[in-house]
C-alpha positions as a printed Julia matrix, in Angstrom:
310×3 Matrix{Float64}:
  -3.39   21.31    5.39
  -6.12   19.16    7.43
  -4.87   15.59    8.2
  -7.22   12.84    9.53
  -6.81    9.3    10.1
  -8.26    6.21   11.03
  -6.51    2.81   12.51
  -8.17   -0.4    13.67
  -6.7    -3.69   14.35
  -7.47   -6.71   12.27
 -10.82   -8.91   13.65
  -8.69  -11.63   13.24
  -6.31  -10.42   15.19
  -7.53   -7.72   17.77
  -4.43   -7.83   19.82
  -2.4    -6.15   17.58
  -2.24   -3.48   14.67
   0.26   -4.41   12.25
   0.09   -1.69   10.6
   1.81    2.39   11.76
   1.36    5.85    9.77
   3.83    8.12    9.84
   2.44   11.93    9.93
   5.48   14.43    9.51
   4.1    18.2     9.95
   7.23   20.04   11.4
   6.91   23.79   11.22
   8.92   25.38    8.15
   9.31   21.88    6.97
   8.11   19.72    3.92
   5.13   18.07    5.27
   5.81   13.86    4.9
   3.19   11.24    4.96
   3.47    7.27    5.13
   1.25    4.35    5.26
   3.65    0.58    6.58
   2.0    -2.49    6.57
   3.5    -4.94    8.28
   3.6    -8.6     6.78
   0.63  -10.72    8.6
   1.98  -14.55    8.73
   6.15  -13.44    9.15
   7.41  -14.07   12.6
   9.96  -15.42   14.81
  11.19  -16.03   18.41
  13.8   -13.8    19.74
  16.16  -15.91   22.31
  14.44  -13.58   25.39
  11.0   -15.34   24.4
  10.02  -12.07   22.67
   7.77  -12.84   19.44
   8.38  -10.45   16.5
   5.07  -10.32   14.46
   4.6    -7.28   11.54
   3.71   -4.83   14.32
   6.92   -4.58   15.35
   8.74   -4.32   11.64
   6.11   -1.55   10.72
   6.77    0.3    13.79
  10.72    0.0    13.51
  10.12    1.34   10.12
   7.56    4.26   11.12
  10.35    5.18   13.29
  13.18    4.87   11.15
  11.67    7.56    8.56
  10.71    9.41   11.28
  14.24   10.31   11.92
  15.8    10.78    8.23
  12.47   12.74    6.49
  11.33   14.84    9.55
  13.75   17.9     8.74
  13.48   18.49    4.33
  12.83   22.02    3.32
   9.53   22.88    1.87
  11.37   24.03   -1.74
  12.66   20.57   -2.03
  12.17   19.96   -5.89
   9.99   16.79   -6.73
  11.99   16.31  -10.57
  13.22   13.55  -11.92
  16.5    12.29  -10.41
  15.78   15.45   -7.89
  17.27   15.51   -3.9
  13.29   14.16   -2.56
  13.37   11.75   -4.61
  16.98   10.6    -4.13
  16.51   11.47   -0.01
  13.17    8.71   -0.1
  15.44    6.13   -2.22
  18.29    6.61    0.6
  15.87    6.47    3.4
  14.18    3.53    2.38
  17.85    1.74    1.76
  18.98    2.58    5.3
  15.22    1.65    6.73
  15.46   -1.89    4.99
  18.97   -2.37    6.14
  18.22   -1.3     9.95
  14.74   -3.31    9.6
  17.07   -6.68    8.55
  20.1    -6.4    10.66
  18.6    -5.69   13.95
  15.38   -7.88   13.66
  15.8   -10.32   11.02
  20.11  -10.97   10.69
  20.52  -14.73   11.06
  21.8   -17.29    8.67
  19.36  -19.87   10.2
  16.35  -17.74   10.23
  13.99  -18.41    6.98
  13.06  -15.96    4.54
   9.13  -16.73    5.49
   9.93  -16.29    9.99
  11.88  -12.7     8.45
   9.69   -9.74    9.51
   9.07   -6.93    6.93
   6.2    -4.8     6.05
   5.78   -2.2     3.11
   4.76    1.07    2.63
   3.83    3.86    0.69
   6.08    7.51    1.19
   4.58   10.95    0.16
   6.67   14.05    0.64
   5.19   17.49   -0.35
   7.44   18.94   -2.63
   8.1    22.71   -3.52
   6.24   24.41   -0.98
   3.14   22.06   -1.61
   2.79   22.4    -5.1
   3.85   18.94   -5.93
   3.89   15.75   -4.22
   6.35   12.93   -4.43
   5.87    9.14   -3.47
   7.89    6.03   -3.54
   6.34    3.02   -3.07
   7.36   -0.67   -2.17
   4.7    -3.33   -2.29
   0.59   -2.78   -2.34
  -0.12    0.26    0.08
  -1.37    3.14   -1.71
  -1.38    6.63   -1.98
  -4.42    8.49   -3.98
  -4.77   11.95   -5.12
  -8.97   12.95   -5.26
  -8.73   15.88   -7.87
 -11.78   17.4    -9.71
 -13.3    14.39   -8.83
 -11.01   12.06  -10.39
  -9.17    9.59   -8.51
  -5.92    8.58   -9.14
  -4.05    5.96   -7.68
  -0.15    6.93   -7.52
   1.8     4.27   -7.72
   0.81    0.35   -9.31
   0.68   -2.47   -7.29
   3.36   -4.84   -6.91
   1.05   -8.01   -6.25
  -0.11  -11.0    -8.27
  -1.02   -9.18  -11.54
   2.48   -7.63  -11.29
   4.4   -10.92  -11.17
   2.69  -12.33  -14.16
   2.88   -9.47  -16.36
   6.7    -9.3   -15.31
   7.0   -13.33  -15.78
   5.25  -12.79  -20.05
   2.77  -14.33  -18.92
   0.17  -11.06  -18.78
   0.52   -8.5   -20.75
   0.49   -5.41  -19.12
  -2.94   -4.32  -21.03
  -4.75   -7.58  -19.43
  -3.07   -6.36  -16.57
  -4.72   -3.05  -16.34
  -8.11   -4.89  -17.19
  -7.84   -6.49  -14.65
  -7.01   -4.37  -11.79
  -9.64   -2.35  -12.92
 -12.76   -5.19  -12.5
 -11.14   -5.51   -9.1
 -10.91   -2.23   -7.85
 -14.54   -1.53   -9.45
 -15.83   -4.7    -7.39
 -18.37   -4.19   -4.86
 -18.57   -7.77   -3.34
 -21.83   -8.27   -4.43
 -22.7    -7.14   -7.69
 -21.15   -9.26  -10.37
 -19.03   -6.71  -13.04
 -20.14   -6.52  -16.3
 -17.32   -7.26  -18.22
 -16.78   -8.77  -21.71
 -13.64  -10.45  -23.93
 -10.77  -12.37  -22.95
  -7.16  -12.09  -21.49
  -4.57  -13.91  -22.53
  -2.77  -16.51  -19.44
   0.33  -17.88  -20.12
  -0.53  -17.54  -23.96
  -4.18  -18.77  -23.09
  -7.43  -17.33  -23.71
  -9.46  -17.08  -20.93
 -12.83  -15.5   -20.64
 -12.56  -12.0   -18.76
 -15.78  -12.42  -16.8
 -14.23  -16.11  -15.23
 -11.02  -15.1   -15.13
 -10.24  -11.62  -13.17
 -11.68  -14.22  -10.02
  -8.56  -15.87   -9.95
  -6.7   -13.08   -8.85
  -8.41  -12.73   -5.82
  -8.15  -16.8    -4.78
  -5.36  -17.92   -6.72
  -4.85  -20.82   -9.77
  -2.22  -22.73   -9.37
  -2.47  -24.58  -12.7
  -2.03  -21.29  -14.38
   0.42  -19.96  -11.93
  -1.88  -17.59  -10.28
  -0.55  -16.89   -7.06
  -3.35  -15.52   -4.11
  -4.17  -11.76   -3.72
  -1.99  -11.14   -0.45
   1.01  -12.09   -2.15
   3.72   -8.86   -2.76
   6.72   -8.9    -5.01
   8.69   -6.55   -2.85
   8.88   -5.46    1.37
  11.76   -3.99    3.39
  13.24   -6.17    6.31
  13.62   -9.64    4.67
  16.67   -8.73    2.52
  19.82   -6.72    3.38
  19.48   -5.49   -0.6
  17.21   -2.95   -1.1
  14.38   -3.4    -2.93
  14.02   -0.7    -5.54
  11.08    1.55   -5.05
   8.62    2.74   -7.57
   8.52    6.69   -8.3
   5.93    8.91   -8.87
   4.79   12.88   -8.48
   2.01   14.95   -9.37
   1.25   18.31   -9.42
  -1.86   18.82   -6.6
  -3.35   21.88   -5.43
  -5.67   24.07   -2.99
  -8.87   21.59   -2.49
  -7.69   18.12   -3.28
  -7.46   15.4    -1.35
  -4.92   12.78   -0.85
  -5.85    9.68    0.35
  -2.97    6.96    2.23
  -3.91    3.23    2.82
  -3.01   -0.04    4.08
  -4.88   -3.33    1.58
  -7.35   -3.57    4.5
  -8.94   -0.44    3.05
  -8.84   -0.86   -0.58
  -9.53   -4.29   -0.34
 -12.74   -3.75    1.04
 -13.61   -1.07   -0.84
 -14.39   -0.22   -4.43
 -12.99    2.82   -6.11
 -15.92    4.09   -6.88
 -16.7     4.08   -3.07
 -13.33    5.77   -2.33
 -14.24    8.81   -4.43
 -17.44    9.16   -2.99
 -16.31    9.37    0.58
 -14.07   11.74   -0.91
 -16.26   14.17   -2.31
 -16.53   15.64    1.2
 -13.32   15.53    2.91
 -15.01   16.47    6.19
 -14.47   12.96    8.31
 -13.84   10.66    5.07
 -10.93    8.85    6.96
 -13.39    7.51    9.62
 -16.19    7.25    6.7
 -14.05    5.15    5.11
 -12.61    3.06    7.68
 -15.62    2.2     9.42
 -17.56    1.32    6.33
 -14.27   -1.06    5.52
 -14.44   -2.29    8.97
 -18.08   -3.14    8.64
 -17.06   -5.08    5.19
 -14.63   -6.95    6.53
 -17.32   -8.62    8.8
 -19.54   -9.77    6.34
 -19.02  -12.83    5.27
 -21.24  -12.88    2.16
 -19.45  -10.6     0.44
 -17.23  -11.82   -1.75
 -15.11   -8.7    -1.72
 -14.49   -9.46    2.47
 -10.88   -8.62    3.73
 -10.16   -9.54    7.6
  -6.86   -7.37    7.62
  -5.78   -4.52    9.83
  -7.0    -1.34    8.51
  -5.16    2.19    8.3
  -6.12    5.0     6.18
  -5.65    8.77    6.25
  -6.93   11.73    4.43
  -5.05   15.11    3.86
  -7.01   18.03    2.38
  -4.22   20.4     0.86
């Protein structure tokens, strides 16, 4: 199993990375991968002058998992109600409490100065046959298979809220996500029909645009919103399950939004298609994106990705 990976601090923000990985490859144990993004915008003053930013929730949290998922045993079973899926639902409970009470606990301290971050957990599962991930917020996990992509887990961002406010369906949804994750920033999708908004019709081809900027009249809320992130509440959010079977030759691909965001799917799989150095591949070419200020597909965020070839 060949890991590579690729970090590289927001141009907006050079200084500082607030994003971690977490790369768990103990011998005799189930290998464990994460992606944390850290939530850009959510700080606060500690009384010693300190600043807390993102950085330092994502690292807490990189840390955190690091000490309850470095020791599971390769046969752990991936099914349904299972002991890795119930171990990543228990770690991510005690990493969101941890994250709140020792950086966040105070009654005067507002829910937008709270730092939190989310991430994206895969554990291989019965001696690498399977692969488990739970998920809270937009990082992803991707498994490149006979060259098919497939993203792992859905997105819990602006196209989430509506369809779980009735006022998306989950079909318009899906139509959605998919002009935006087929966008290249410069040529215009070709796309036809309508969705229905908050029981309007809108055409397709106007509206997916919203979800990257945001309507307010329609209740649209901007693309780097998330539902869900550890650290700002001491409940738990719930985190979304999924596993697939993977095997000898495919690829699994972790990421922060500062990847995706830049990049169409289309241009994920095809870095993929040799795994040889597709972590940098990627990165740099998202990097390079996130520069260019005509296209309309531009994201200035910290990017983290990384690439393991099973």
């Amino acid at each position: 199993m060949i890991v590579q990976q690729y970090t590289h601090a927001s141009i907006e923000h050079p200084e500082r990375n607030e994003d971690a990985v977490l790369i768990l490859q103990n011998e005799g144990m189930a290998p464990v991968f994460a992606v944390i993004d850290g939530m850009g915008g959510h700080q606060h003053q500690l009384a010693s002058g300190q600043i807390l930013t993102g950085h330092d929730a994502s690292q807490f949290l990189a840390q955190a998992l690091g000490e309850t998922l470095g020791e599971l045993s390769q046969s752990i079973s991936a099914v349904p109600g299972g002991q890795a899926e119930q171990i990543a639902i228990e770690a991510i409970r005690v990493a969101n409490e941890r994250l709140y009470n020792e950086l966040n606990k105070s009654e005067e301290l507002p829910i937008n100065h709270r730092v939190g971050a989310v991430l994206t957990i895969g554990i291989m599962c019965e001696n690498n046959q399977r692969l488990l991930c739970a998920q809270v917020g937009d990082t992803r996990a991707y498994l490149y298979s006979d060259e098919e992509l497939i993203q792992l887990c859905y997105d819990e961002d602006n196209i989430e809220f509506m369809v779980s406010q009735g006022l998306l369906s989950g079909e318009d949804g899906a139509r959605i996500t998919d002009v935006l994750n087929g966008y290249d920033g410069v040529n215009a999708p070709k796309v036809e029909g309508n969705v229905t908004i908050n029981g309007q019709p809108f055409d397709l081809y106007i509206a997916w645009r919203w979800f990257i900027v945001g309507n307010s009249a329609l209740g649209i809320l901007p693309s780097n919103i998330v539902l869900n992130a550890l650290g700002i509440d001491p409940t738990s959010p719930k985190p979304q399950i999924s596993r697939i079977e993977v095997g000898t030759g495919d690829s699994l691909l972790f990421c922060s939004d500062g990847l995706y965001k830049n990049m169409s799917d289309d241009e994920l799989a095809n870095a993929l298609k040799s795994p040889d150095g597709a972590a940098t591949l990627l990165g740099e070419a998202a990097l390079k994106r996130s520069e260019d200020k005509t296209n309309q597909r531009r994201n200035p965020d910290d990017i983290s990705v990384f690439v393991v070839t099973i």
